[in-house]
C-alpha positions as CSV (number, residue, x, y, z in Angstrom):
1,X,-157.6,-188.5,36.3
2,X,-155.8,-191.3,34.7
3,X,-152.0,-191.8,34.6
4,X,-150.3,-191.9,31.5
5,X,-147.8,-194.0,29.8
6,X,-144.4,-193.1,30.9
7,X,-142.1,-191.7,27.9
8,X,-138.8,-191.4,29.1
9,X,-137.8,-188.4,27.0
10,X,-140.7,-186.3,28.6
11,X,-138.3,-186.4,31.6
12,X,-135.3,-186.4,30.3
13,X,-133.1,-183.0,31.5
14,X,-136.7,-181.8,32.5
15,X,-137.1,-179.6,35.8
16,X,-140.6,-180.4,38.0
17,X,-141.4,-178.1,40.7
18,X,-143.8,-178.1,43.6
19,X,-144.4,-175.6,45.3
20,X,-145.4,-176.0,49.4
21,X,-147.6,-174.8,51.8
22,X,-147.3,-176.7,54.7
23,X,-143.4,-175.6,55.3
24,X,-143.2,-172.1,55.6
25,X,-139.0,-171.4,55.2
26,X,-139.5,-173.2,51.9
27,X,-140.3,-171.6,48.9
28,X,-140.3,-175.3,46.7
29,X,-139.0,-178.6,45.8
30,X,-137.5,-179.2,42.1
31,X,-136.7,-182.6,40.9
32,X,-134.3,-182.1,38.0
33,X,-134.2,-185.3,36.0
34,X,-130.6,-185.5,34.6
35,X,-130.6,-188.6,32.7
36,X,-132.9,-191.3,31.4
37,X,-131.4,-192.9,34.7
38,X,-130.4,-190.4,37.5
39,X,-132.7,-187.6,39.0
40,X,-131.7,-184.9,41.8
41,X,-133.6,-183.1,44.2
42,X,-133.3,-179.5,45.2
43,X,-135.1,-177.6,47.7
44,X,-135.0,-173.4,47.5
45,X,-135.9,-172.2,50.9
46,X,-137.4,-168.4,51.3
47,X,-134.2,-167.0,52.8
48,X,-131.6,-168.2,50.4
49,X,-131.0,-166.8,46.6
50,X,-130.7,-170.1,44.8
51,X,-131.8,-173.4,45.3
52,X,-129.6,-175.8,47.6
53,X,-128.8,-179.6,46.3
54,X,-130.6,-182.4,48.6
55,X,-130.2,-185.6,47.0
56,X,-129.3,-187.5,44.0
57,X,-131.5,-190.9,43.2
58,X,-131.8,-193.9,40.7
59,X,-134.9,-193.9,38.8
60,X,-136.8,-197.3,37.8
61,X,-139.3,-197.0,34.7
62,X,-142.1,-199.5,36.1
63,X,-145.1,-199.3,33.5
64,X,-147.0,-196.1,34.3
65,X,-145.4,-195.0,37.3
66,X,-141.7,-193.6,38.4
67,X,-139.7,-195.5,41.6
68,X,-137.4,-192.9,42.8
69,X,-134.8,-194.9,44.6
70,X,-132.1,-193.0,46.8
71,X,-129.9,-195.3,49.2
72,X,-132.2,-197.3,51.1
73,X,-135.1,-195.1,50.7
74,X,-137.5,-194.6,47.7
75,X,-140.7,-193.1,46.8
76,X,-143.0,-193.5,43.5
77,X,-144.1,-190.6,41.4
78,X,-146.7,-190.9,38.8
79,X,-147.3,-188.4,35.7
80,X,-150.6,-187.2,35.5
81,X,-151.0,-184.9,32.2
82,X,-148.3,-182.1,33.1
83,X,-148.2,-183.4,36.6
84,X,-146.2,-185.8,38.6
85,X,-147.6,-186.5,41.9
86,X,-145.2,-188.1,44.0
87,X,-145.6,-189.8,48.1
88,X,-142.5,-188.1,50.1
89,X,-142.3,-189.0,53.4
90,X,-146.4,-189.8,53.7
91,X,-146.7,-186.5,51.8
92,X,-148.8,-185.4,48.9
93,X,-146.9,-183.7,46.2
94,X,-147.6,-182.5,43.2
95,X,-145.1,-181.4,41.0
96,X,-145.5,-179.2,37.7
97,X,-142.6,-179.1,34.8
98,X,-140.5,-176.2,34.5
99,X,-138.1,-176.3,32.1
């Protein structure tokens, strides 16, 4: 699979969820892109009605990939077809739009 040149507005007040398997009180991460600029991330645990605010980030555009910058930490993402695979903490995720 190849990645695909970014388009800001394919992200822009888009929701991307991944769902995961290796943490069993969560149910998923969202990121919820809120601007061409700014993304959040959410986390809905198994035990909780709604989903429960984790961070909020800085995005850098960078050719075909996404740099996800939140205080002194960051992580890239890449968008692969409806996909954005993303390297969290030396973890695989693959996240799938929402909404």
């Amino acid at each position: 699979m190849r990645s695909e040149k970014l388009t800001k507005s394919k992200f822009q007040a888009s929701n991307w969820q991944c769902s995961v398997e290796v943490e069993k009180d969560v149910e998923y991460y969202e990121l919820r892109f809120t601007s061409d600029k700014d993304v959040e991330g959410w986390i809905k645990k198994t035990d909780a009605i709604n989903p429960e605010f984790i961070f909020s980030a800085f995005l850098i555009w960078n050719q075909n990939l996404i740099v996800i910058q939140k205080n002194e930490e960051s992580f890239i993402a890449i968008p692969i077809g409806n996909q954005l695979i993303a390297n969290i903490d030396d973890e695989l995720m693959v996240f799938s739009k929402v909404a």
